[in-house]
Every structure is written in C-alpha cells, then in structure tokens.
C-alpha positions, -999 to 999 in steps of 0.1 A, spaced: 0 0 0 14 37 -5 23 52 24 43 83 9 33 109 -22 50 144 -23 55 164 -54 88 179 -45 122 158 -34 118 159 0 143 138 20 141 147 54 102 135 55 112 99 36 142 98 68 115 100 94 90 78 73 122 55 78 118 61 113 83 55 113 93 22 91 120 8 117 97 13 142 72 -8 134 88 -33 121 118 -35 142 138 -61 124 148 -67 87 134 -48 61 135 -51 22 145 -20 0 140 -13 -38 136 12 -58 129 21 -100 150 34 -118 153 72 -114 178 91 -95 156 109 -71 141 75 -60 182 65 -53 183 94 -31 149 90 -18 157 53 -7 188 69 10 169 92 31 144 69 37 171 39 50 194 65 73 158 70 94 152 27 92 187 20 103 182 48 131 156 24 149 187 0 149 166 -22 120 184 -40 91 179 -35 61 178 -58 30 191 -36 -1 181 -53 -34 185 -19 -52 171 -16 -86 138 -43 -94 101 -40 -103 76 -35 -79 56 -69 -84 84 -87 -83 100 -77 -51 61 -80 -37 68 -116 -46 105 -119 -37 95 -107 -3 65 -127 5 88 -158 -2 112 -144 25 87 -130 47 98 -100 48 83 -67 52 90 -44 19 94 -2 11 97 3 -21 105 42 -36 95 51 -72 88 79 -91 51 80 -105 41 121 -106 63 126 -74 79 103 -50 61 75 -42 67 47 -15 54 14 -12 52 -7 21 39 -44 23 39 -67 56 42 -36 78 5 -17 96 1 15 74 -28 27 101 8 21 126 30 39 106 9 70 98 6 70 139 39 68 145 45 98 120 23 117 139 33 114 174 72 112 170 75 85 191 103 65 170 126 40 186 160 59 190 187 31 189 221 36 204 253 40 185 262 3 189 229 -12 176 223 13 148 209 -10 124 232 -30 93 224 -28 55 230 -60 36 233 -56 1 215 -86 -22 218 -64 -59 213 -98 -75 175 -103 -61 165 -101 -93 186 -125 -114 175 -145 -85 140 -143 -84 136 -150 -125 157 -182 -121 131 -195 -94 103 -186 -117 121 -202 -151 128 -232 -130 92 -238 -123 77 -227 -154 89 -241 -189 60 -240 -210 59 -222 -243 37 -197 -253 33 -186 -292 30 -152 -306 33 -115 -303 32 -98 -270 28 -58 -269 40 -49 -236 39 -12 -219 68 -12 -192 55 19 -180 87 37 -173 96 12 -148 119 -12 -137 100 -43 -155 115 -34 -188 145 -54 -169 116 -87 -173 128 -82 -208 138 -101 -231 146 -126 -205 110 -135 -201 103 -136 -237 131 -157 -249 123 -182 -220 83 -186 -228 88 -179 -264 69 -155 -276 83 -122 -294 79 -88 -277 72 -51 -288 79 -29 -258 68 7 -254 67 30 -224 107 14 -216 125 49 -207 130 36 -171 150 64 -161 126 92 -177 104 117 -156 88 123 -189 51 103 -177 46 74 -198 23 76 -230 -13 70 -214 -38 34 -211 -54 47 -244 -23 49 -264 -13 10 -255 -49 0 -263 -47 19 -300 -20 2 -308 -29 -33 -293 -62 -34 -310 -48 -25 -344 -17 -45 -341 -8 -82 -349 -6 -90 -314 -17 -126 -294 -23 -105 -261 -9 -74 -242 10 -67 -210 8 -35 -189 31 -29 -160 18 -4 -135 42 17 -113 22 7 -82 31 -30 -87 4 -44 -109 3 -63 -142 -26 -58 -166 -28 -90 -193 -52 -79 -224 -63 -110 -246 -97 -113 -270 -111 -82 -251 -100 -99 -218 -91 -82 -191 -71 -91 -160 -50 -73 -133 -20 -97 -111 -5 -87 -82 19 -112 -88 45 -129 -112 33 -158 -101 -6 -160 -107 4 -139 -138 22 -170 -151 -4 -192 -135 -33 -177 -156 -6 -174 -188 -1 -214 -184 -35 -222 -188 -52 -192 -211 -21 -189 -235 
C-alpha cells in the first residue's frame, strides 16, 4: 500500500518515514527502488531513518515492484519500495500502514544507540534471482506477439529474458525507465494493441500491478506468479 506521495524531493520526511518504518517493524526490512535518480536518493533518506531504529535492512537496489512484492512474501519480509510515478512515491507491504501513519504523527520513534544502529546487507542480485526460481518452475511455451507497456519502470528489466524463455516475441513501449517524462497513457497502449498483430498485451503499473489484455479480456495480477499461472493455462 502507499504510504508516501510528495510532489517535490523531500528527504528529510522519507528519513523520518524511515523512522516510522524501523519502528514498526523493528527487524529486517526489504528496499527497492525504480530506476530514477531521485528515488536513489529518496531510498537513501528513507534507509538513514530505518537503520536509526537499529533495523536491518535488506538492499536489493534496482527491481520492479511486483516482483520484489513476490520476492518478499517468499522471505517473509516486510517491503518499502521508492518510485517515481508524478512525485515520489513509496510502497510498504507486511508492515501496519494505520501504525506507521501513527507513528509519523506522534514522534514516538525508537532511537537506537550508536552500537545497535541497524546493518544494510546488500542482495543487488534479487532479481537474477528471483527470474531463475520462476524459469525453473515454469517451462512452457507460449506462441505469438506480446505488446508490452513497461510503464517507465523497472520491469522493462523482465525483458527479453522472459520472452526468450516462454517464447513469444515482444514489442515494448513505455521502456524509458530512467525518464520523468510520464509514460504515454492506457489509451495509447490500447490503440496500438487493438490495431496490431498482437496474441495479447502486458501493462506494467508503477504501483506493482500487471494488466494482461487478450480477445477483449481483461485481468490485473498482483503477482508474477498467478500472472504465469493464468498465462499457463489461457495462452
């Protein structure tokens, strides 16, 4: 769920959201981000106020939003998640958002002591990792053309891993993952899927959810996983 939207770079609220954070959760956290430099610096803030509460954090740097919602829940581990979507945006999941928000307002963050200030553990190959596990459980082949609208964001990096796996050919639009620029809009990537030789459509939302278009179909996944599961038995 978002917890954080500002129009303007603000990094001394995403350090005491990171308070807030390391509060609640008091043990080891996930990180990502996308892929633009203010959401670097925003995950910075944001982790100088988690590690305050003496909480560790899991760094998996750049990686799409569904699929560290996935890599998470198969560590369960709580997730916060900063991306750029018209302003800074963060995404928690496992942690009490109602908690958080109460936290913000009353101040009343853990202060650790120098020696227990929390650790950062870097993991930059979460998502290498994560596609493995899901290649190793799915094989099947899927035919056809895929139009796919990345949506600025990180799961442009799905590509063409995911396609040369399963098969099919992709046309990707909307891949600029380091552009402010917003996206081209829902009505541009239905234009061109309607009037294009393609089998069915993927759109990637910022906030972590996959739309799959097929015959006038469709679907929204909050995860790799069911997306694949739904692929297997539709495609």
């Amino acid at each position: 769920m978002e917890v954080y939207h500002s129009q303007s770079f603000n990094p001394e609220e995403l350090a005491l959201l990171g308070r807030a954070i390391g509060t609640i959760s008091h043990g080891t956290i996930i990180v990502g981000r996308d892929g633009r430099a203010i959401s670097r610096y925003g995950k910075r803030a944001m982790v100088v106020g988690i590690v305050s509460t003496g909480s560790t954090i899991m760094d998996v740097r750049l990686i799409p939003l569904i699929a560290l919602k996935d890599f998470a829940m198969r560590k369960g581990l709580p997730l916060a998640y900063v991306y750029y979507h018209g302003g800074v945006r963060v995404y928690v999941s496992g942690l009490d958002t109602e908690e958080i928000d109460a936290i913000l307002q009353s101040r009343n963050f853990i202060e650790a002591q120098p020696n227990d200030i929390g650790a950062t553990v870097y993991y930059p190959n979460a998502l290498d990792d994560f596609l493995h596990e899901v290649f190793k459980h799915y094989n099947f082949r899927v035919e056809g053309k895929a139009l796919v609208d990345a949506m600025n964001t990180p799961a442009v990096l799905f590509f063409p891993r995911m396609s040369d796996h399963f098969g099919f050919e992709t046309e990707l639009i909307n891949d600029m993952m380091t552009s402010y620029i917003p996206p081209k809009p829902k009505e541009v990537f239905l234009h061109k899927l309607g009037k294009g030789d393609y089998d069915f459509g993927l759109r990637f939302r910022p906030d972590g959810i996959v739309e799959f278009y097929r015959e006038g179909e469709e679907l929204e996944f909050g995860s790799v996983w069911k997306l694949l599961d739904h692929m297997k038995k539709s495609l």
